[in-house]
N, CA, C and O of each residue as an XYZ file, in Angstrom:
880
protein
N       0.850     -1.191      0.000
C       0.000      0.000      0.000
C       0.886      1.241      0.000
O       1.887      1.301      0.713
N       0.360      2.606     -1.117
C       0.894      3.641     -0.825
C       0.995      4.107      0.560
O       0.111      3.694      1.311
N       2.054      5.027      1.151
C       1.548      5.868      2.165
C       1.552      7.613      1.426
O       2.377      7.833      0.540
N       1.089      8.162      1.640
C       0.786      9.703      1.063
C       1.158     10.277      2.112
O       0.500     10.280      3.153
N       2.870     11.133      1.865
C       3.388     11.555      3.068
C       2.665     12.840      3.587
O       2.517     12.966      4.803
N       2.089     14.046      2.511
C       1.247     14.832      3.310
C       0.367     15.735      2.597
O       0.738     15.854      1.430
N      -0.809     16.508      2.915
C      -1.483     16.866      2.180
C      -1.497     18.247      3.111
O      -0.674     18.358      4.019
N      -2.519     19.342      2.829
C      -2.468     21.064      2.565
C      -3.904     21.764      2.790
O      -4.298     22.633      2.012
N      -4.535     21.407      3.713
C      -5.442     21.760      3.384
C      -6.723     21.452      2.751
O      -6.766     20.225      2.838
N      -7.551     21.748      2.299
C      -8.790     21.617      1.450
C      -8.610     20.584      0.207
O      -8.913     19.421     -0.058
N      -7.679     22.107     -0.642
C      -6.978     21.462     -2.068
C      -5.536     21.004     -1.933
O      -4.482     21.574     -1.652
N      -5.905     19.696     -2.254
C      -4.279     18.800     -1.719
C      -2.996     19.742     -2.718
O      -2.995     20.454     -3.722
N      -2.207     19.330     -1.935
C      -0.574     20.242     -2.619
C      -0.117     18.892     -2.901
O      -0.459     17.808     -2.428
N       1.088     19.349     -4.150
C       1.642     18.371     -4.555
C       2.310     17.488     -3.733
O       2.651     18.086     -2.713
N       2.721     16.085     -3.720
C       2.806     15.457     -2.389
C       4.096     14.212     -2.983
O       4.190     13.810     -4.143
N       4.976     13.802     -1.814
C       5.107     12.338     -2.418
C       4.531     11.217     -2.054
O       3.990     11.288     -0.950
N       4.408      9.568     -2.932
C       4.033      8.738     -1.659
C       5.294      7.854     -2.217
O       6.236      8.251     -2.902
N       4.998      6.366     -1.654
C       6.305      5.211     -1.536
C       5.968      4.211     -1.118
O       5.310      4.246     -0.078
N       6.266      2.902     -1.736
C       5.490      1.694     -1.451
C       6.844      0.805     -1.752
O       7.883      1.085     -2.349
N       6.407     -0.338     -1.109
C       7.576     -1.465     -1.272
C       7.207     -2.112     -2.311
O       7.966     -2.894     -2.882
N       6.154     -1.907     -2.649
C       5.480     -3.084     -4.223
C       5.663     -2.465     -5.155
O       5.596     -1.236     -5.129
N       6.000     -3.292     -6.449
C       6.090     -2.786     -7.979
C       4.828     -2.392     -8.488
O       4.747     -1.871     -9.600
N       3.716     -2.618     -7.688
C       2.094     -2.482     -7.637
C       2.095     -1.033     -7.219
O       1.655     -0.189     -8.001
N       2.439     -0.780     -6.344
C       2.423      0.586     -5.894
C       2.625      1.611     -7.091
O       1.577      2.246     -7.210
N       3.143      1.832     -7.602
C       3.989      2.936     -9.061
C       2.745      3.209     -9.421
O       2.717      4.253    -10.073
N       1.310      2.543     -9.227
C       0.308      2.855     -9.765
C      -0.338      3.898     -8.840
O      -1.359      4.366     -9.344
N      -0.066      4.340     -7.760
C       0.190      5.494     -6.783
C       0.324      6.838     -7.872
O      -0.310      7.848     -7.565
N       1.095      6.851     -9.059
C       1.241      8.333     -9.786
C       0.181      8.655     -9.921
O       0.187      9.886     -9.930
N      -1.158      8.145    -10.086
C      -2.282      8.555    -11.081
C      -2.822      8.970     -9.990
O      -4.038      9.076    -10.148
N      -2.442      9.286     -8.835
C      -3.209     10.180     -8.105
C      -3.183     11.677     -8.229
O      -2.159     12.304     -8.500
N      -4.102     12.098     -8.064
C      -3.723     13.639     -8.589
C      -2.905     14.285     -8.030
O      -2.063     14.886     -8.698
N      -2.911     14.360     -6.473
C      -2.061     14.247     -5.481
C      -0.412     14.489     -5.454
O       0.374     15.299     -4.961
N      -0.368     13.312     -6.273
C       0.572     12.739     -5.867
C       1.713     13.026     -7.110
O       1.441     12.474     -8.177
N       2.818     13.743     -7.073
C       3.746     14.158     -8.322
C       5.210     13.310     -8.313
O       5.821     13.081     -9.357
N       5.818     12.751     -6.594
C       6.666     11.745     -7.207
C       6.095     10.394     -6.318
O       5.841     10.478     -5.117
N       5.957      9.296     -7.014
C       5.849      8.159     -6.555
C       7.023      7.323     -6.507
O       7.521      7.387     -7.631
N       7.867      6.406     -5.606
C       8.695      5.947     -5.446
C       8.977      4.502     -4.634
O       8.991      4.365     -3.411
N       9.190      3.495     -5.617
C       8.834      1.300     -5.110
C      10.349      1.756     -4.629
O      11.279      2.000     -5.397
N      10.393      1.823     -2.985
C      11.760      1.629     -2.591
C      11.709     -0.180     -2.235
O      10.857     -0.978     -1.845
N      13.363     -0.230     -2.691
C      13.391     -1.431     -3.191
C      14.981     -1.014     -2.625
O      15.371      0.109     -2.304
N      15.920     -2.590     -2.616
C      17.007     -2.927     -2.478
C      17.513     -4.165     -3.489
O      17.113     -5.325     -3.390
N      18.666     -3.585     -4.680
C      19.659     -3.705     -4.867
C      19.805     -5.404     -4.933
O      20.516     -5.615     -3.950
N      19.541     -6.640     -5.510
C      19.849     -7.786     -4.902
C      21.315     -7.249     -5.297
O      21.637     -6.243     -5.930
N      22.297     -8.530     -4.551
C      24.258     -8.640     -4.451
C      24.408     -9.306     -6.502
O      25.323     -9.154     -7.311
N      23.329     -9.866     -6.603
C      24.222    -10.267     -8.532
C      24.142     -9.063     -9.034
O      25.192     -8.639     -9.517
N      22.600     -7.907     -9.098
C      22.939     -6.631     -9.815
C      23.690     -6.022     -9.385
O      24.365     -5.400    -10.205
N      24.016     -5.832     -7.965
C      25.029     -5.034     -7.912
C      26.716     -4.886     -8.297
O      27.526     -3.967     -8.419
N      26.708     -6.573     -8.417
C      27.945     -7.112     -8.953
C      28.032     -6.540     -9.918
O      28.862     -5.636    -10.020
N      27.234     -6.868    -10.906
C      26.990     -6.717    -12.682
C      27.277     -5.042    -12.293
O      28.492     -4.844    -12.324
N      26.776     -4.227    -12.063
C      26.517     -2.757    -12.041
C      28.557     -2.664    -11.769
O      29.154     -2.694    -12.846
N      29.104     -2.607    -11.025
C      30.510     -2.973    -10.351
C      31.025     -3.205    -11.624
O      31.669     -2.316    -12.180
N      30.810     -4.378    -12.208
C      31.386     -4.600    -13.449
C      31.610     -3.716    -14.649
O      32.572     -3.429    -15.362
N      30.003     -3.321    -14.565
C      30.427     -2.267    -15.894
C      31.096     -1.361    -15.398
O      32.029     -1.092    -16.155
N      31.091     -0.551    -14.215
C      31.678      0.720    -13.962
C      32.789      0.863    -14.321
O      33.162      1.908    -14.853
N      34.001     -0.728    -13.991
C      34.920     -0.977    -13.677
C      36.134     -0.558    -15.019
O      37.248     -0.049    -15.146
N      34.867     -1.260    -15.970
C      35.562     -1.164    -17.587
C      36.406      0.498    -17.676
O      37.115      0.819    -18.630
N      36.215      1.119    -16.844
C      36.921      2.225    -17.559
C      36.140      2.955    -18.746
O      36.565      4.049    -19.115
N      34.989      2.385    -19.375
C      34.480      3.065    -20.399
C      33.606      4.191    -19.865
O      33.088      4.096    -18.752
N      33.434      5.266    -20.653
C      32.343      6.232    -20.757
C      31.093      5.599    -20.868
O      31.135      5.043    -21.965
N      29.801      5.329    -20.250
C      28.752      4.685    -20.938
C      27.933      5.570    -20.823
O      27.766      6.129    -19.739
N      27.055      5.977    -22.210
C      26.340      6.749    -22.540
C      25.657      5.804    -23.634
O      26.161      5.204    -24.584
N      24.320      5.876    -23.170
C      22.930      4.746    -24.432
C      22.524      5.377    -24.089
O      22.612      5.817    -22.943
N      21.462      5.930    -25.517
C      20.392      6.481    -25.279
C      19.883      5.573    -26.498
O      20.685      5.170    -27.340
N      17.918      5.134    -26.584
C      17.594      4.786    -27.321
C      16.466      4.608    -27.547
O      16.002      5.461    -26.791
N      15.658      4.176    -27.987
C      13.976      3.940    -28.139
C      13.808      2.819    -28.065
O      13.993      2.201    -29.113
N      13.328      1.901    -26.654
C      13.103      0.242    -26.724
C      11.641      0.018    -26.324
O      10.791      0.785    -25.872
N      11.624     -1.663    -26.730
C      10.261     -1.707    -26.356
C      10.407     -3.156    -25.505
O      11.443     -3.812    -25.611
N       9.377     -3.571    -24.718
C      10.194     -4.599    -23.570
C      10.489     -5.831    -24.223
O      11.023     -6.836    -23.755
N      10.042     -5.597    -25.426
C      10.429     -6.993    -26.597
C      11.965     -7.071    -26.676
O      12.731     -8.034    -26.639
N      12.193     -5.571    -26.814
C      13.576     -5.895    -27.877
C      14.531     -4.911    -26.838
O      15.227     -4.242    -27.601
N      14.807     -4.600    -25.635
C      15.429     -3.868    -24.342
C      16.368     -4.812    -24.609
O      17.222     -4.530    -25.450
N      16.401     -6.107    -23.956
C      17.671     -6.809    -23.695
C      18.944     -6.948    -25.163
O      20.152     -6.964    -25.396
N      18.180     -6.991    -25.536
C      19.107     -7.441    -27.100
C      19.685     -6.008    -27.616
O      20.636     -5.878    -28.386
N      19.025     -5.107    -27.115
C      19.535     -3.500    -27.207
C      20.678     -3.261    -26.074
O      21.842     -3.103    -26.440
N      20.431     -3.242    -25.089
C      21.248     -3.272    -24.326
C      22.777     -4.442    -24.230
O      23.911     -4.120    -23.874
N      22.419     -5.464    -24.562
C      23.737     -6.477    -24.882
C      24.621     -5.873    -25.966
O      25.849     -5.805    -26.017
N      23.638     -5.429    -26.868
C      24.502     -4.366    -27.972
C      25.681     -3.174    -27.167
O      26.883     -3.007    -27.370
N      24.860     -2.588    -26.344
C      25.344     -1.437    -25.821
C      26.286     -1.452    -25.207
O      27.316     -0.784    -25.303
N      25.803     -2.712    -24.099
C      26.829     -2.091    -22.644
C      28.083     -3.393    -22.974
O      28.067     -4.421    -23.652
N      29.248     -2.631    -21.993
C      30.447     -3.639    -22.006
C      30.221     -4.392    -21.992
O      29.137     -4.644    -21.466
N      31.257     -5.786    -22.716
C      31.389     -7.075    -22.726
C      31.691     -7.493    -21.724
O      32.761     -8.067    -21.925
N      31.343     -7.609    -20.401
C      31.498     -8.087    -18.834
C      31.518     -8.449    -18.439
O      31.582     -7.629    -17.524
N      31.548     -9.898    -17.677
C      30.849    -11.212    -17.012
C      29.846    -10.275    -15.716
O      29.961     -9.232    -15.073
N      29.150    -11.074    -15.814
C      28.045    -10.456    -14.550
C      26.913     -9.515    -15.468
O      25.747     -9.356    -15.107
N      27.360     -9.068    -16.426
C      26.392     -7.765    -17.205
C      24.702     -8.034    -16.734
O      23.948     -7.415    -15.983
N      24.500     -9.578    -17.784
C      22.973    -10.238    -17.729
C      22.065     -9.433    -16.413
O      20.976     -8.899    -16.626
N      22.658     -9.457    -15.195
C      21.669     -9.410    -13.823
C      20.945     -7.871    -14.127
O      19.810     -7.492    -13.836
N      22.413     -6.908    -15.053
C      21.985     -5.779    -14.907
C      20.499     -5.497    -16.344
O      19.320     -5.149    -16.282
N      21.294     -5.825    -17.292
C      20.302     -5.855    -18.376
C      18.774     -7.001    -17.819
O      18.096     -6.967    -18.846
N      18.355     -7.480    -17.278
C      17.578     -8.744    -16.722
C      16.819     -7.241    -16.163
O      15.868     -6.808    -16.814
N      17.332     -6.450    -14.854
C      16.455     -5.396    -14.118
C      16.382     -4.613    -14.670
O      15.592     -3.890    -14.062
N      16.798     -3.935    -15.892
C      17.054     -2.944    -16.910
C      15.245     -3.144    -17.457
O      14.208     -2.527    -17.215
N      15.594     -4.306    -18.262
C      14.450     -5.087    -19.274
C      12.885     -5.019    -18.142
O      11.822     -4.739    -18.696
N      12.891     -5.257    -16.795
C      12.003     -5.476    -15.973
C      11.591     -3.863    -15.979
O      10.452     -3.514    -16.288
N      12.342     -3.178    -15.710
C      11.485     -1.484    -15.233
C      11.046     -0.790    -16.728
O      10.297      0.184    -16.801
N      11.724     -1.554    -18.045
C      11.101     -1.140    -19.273
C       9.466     -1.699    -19.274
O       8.384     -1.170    -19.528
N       9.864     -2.925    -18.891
C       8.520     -3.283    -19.024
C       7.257     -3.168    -18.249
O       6.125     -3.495    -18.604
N       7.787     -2.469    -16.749
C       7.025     -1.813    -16.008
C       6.125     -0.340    -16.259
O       4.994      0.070    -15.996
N       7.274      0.138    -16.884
C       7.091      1.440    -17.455
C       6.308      1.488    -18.368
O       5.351      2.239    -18.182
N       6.351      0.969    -19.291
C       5.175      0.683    -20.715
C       3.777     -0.150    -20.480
O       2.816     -0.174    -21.248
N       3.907     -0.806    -19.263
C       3.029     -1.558    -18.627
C       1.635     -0.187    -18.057
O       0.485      0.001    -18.455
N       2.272      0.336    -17.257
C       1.881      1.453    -16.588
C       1.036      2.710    -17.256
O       0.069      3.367    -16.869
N       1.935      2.733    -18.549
C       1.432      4.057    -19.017
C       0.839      3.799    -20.613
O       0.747      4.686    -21.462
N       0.499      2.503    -20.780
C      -0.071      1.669    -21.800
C       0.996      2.003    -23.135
O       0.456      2.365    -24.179
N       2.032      1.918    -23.109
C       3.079      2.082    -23.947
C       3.581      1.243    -24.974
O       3.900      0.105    -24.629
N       3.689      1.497    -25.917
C       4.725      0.495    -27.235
C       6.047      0.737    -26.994
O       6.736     -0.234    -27.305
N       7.042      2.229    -26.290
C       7.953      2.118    -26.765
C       8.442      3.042    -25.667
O       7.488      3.592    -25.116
N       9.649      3.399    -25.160
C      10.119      4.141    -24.053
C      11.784      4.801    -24.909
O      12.513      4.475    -25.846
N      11.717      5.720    -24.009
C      13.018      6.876    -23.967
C      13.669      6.244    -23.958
O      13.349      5.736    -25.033
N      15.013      5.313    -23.448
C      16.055      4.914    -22.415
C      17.414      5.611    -22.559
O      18.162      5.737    -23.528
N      17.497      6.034    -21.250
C      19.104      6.814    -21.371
C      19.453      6.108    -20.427
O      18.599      5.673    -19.655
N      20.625      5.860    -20.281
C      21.622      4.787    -19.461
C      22.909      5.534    -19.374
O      23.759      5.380    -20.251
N      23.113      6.391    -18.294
C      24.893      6.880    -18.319
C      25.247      6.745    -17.064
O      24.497      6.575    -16.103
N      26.789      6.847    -17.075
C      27.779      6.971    -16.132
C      28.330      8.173    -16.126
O      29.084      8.624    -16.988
N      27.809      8.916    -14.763
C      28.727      9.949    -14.777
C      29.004     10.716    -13.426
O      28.352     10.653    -12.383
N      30.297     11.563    -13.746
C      31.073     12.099    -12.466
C      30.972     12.870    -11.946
O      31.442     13.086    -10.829
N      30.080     13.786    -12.832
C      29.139     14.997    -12.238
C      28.055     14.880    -11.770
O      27.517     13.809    -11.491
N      27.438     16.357    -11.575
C      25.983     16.350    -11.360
C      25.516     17.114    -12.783
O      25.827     18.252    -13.132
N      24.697     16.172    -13.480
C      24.034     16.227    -14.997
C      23.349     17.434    -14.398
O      23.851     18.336    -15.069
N      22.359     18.119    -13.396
C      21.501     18.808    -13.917
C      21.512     19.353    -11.945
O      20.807     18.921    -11.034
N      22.427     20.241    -11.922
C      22.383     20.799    -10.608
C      21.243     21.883     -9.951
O      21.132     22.149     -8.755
N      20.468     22.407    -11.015
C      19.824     23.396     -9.950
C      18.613     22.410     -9.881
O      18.617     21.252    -10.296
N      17.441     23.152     -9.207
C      16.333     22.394     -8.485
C      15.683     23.090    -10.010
O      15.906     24.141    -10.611
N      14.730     21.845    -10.268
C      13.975     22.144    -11.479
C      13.089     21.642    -11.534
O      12.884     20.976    -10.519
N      11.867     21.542    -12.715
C      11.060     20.847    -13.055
C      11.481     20.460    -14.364
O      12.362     20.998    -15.034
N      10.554     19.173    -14.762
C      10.595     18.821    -16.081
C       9.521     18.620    -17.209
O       8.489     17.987    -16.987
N       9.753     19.082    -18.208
C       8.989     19.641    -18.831
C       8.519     18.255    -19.517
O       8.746     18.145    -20.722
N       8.026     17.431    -18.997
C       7.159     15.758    -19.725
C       6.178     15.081    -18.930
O       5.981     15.055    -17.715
N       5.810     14.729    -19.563
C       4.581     13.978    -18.625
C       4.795     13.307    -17.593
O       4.306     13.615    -16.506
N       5.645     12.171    -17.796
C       6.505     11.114    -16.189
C       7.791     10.618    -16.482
O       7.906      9.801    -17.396
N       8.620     10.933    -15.943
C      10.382     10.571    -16.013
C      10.238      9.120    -14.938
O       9.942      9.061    -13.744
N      10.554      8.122    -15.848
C      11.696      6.996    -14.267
C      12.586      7.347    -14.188
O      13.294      7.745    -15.113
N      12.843      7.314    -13.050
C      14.750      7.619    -12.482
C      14.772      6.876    -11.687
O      13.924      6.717    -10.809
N      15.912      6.190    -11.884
C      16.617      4.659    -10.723
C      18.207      5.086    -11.009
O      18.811      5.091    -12.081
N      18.671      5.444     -9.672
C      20.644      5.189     -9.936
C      20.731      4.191     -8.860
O      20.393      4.051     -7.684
N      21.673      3.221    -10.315
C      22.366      2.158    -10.025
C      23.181      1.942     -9.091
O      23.370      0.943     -8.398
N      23.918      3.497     -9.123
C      25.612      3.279     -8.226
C      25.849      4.971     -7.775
O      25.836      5.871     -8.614
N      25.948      5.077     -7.091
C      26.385      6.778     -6.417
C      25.483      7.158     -5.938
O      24.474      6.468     -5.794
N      25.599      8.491     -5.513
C      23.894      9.221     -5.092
C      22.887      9.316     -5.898
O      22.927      9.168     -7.119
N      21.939      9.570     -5.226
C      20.571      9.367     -5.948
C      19.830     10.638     -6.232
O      20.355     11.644     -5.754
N      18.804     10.794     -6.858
C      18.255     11.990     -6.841
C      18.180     12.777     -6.283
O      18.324     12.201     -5.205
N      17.983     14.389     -5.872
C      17.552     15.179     -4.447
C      16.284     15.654     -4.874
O      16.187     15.778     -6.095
N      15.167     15.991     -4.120
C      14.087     16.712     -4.788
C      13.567     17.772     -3.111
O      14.231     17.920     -2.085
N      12.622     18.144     -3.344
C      12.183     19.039     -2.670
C      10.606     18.817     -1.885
O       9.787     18.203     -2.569
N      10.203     19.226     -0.666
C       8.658     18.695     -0.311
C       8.196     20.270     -1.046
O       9.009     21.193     -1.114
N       7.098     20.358     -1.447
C       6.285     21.629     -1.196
C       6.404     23.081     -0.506
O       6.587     24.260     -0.809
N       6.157     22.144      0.759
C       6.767     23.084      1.898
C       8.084     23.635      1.899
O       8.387     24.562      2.650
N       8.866     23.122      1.110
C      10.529     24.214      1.503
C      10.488     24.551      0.210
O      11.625     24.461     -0.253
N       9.695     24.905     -0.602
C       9.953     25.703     -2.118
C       9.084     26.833     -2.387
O       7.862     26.880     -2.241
N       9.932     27.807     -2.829
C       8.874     28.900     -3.550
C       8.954     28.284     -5.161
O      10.010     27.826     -5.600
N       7.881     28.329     -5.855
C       7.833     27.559     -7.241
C       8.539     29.163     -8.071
O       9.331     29.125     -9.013
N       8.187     30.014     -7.648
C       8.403     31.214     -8.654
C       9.773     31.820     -8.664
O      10.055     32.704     -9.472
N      10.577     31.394     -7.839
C      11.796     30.708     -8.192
C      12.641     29.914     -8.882
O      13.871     29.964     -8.837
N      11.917     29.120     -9.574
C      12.542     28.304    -10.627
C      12.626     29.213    -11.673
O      11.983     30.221    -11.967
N      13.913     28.409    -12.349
C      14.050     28.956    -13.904
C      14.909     30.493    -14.027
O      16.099     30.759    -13.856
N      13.837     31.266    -14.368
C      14.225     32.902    -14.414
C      13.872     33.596    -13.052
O      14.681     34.382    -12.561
N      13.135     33.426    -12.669
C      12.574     33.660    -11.413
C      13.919     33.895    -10.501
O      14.279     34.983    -10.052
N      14.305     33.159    -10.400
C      15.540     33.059     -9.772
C      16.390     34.038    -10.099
O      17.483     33.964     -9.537
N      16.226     34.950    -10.849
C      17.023     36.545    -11.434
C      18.846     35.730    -11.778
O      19.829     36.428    -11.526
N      19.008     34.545    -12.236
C      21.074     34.792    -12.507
C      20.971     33.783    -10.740
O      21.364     32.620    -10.832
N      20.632     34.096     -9.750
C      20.783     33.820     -8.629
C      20.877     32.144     -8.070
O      19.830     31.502     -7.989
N      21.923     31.642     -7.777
C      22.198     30.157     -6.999
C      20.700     29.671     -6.123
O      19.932     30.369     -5.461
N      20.664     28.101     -6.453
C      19.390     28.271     -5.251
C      19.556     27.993     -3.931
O      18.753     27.421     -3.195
N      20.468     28.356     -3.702
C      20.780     28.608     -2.301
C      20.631     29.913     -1.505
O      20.934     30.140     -0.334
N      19.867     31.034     -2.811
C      20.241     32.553     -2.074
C      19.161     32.939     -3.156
O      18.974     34.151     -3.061
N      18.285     32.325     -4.263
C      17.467     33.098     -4.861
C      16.141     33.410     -3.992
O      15.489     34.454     -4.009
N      15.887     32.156     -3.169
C      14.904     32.414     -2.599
C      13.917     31.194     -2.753
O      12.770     31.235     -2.307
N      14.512     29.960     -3.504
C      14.171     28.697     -4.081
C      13.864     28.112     -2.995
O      12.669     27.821     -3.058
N      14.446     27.690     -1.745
C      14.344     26.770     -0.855
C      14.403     27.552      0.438
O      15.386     28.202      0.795
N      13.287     27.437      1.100
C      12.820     27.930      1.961
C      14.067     27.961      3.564
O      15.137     27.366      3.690
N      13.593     28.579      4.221
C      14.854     28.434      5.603
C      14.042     27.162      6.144
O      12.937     26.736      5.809
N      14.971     26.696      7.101
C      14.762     25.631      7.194
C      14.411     24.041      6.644
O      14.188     22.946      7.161
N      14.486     24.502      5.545
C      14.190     23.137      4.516
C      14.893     22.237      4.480
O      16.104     22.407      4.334
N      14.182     20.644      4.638
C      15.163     19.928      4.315
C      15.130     18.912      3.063
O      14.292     18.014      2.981
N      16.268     19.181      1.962
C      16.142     18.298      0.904
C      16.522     16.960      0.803
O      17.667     16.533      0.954
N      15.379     16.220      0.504
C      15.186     14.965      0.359
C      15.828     14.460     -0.872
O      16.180     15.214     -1.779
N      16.014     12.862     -0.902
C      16.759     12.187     -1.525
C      16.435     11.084     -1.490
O      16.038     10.600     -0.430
N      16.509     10.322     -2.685
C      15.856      9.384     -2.699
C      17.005      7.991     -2.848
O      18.095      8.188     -3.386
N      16.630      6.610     -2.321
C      18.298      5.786     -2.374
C      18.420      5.168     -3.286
O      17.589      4.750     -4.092
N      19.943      5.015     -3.200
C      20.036      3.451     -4.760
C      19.477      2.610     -4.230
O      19.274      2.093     -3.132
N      19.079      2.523     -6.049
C      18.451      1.267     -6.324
C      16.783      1.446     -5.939
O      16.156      0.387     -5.932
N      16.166      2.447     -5.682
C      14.542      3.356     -5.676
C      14.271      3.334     -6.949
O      15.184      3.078     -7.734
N      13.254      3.537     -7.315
C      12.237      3.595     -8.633
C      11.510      5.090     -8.733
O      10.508      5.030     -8.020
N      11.577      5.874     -9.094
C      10.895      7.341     -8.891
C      10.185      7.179    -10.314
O      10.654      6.703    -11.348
N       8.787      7.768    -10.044
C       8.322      8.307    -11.003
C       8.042      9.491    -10.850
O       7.308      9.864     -9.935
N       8.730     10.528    -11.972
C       8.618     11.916    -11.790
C       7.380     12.699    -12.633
O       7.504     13.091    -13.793
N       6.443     12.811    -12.000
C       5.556     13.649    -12.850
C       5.857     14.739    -13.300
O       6.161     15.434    -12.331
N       5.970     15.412    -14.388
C       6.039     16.829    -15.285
C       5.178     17.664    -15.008
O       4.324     17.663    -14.122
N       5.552     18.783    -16.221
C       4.706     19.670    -16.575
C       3.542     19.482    -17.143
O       2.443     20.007    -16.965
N       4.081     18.325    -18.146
C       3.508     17.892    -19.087
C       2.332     16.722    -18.779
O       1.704     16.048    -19.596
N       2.286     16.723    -17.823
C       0.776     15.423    -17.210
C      -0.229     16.047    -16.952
O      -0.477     16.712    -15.947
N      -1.035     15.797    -18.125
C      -2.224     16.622    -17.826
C      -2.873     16.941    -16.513
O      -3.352     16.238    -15.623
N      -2.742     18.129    -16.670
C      -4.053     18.853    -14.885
C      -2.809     18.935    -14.085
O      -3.260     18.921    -12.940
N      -0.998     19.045    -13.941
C      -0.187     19.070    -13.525
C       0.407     20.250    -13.648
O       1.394     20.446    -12.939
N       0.011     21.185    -14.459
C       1.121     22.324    -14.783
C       1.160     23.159    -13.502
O       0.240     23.181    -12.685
N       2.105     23.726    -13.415
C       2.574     24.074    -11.847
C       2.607     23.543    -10.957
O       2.508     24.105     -9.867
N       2.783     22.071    -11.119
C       3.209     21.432     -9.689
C       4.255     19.968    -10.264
O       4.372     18.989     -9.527
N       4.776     20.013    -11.309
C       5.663     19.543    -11.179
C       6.725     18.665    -10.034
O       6.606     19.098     -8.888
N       7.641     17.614    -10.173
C       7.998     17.474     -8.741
C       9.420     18.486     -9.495
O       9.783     18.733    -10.645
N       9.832     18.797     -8.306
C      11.222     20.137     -8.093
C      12.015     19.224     -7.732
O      11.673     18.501     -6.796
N      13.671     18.962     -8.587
C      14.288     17.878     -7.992
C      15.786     18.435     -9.055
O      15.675     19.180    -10.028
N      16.889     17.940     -8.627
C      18.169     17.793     -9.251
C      19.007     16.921     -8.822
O      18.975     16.310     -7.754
N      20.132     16.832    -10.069
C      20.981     15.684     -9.341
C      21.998     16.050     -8.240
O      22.088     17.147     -7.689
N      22.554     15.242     -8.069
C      23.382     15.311     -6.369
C      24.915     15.200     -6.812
O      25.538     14.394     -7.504
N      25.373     16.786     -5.852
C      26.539     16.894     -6.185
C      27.743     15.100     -6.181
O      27.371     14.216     -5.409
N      28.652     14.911     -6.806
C      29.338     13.844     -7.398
C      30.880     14.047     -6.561
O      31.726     14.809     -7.027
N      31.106     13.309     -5.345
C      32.620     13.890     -5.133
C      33.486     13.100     -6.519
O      33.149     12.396     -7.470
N      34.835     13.712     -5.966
C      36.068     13.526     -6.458
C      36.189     12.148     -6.626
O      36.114     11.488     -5.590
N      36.430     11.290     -8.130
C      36.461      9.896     -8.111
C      35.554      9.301     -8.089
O      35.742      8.203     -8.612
N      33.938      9.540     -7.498
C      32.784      9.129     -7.622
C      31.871      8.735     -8.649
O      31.345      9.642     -9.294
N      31.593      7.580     -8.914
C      30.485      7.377    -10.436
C      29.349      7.204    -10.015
O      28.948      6.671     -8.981
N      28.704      7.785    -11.051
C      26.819      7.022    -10.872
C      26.962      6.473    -11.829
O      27.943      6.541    -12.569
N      25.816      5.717    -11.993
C      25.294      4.907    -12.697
C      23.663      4.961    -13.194
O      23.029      3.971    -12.829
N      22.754      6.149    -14.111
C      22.200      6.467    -14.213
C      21.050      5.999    -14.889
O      21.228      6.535    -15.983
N      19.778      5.239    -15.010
C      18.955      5.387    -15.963
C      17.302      6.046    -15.992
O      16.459      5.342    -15.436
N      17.070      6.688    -16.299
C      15.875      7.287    -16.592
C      15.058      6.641    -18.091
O      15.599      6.118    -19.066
N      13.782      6.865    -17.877
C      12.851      6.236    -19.020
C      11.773      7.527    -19.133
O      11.411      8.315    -18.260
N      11.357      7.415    -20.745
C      10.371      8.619    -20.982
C       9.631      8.040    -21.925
O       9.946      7.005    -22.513
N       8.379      8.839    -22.147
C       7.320      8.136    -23.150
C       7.891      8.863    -24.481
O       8.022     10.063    -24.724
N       8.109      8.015    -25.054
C       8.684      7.811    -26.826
C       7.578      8.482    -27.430
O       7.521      8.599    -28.654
């Protein structure tokens, strides 16, 4: 069962909830509700496999259009030649097919990278209907409750200004984060009856030497 961490009043504010079931993800279609998140743990073979690829030394960057037919055989294409790989492509192939399951889909986004930064540092919204985001390996997403954001802050709003001093995140706020190996579904702009409530979220600063291991899914 979802839990719905909090609501606002009369007219509910955008909210998160979080369930241990792959059943749960069906939690987004609440109106409510803008990130939904199946916290989950990591079995020890994916994480091996995940270890493995990192290890290669390669840059990995896939991006592509799959459908849960043809994910694995896309991905064997893609990622390093590894021992252990399978466990990762096996949970790869499972959240494609969750994803298209969910949102009555033929075909999904998939981006798959490794990287040492933070891809997308300020607090934002996104301009699509529902993002998955799962990291494999490093920190995980950060996002924001309601309560510690001014929305009219984002973007330009923010005048040039860091969001640490535009006025983005409220005093006292505390930003949340979500763990490896979590399932987020990020509702947009773009989900109908959603505009202006977006979930507010960026990635997490990357120390020195640190990799993630990134994949997100979008409707094709």
């Amino acid at each position: 069962m979802s839990v719905i961490e909090e609501t606002f009043g009369a007219q509910l504010s955008p909210t998160a909830a979080f369930s241990e079931e792959l059943s749960g993800l069906a939690g987004i279609y609440q109106d409510d509700v803008n990130l939904m998140v199946w916290q989950r743990n990591l079995d020890s073979e994916t994480k091996q496999s995940v270890s493995a690829v990192l290890q290669t030394g390669r840059s990995l960057s896939l991006n592509q259009i799959v459908t849960p037919e043809n994910v694995s055989q896309s991905l064997e294409r893609g990622l390093p030649q590894v021992e252990g790989r399978d466990a990762l492509i096996r949970d790869i192939a499972l959240l494609v097919d969750a994803y298209c399951c969910l949102f009555d889909l033929e075909t999904a986004g998939l981006r798959l990278t490794q990287v040492d930064r933070a891809m997308c540092p300020r607090f934002h919204v996104d301009q699509v209907p529902c993002r998955l985001i799962t990291t494999f390996a490093g920190p995980a997403t950060q996002w924001l409750e309601e309560s510690s954001l001014n929305r009219s802050k984002l973007g330009r709003g923010s005048n040039g200004q860091p969001d640490s001093s535009s006025g983005l995140i409220q005093a006292n706020a505390n930003i949340q984060q979500i763990t490896v190996g979590d399932l987020a579904l990020l509702k947009g702009e773009r989900w109908e009856g959603n505009e202006g409530r977006g979930i507010v979220h960026r990635s997490p600063g990357v120390e020195q030497g640190q990799q993630r291991l990134l994949l997100t899914l979008d409707m094709a």
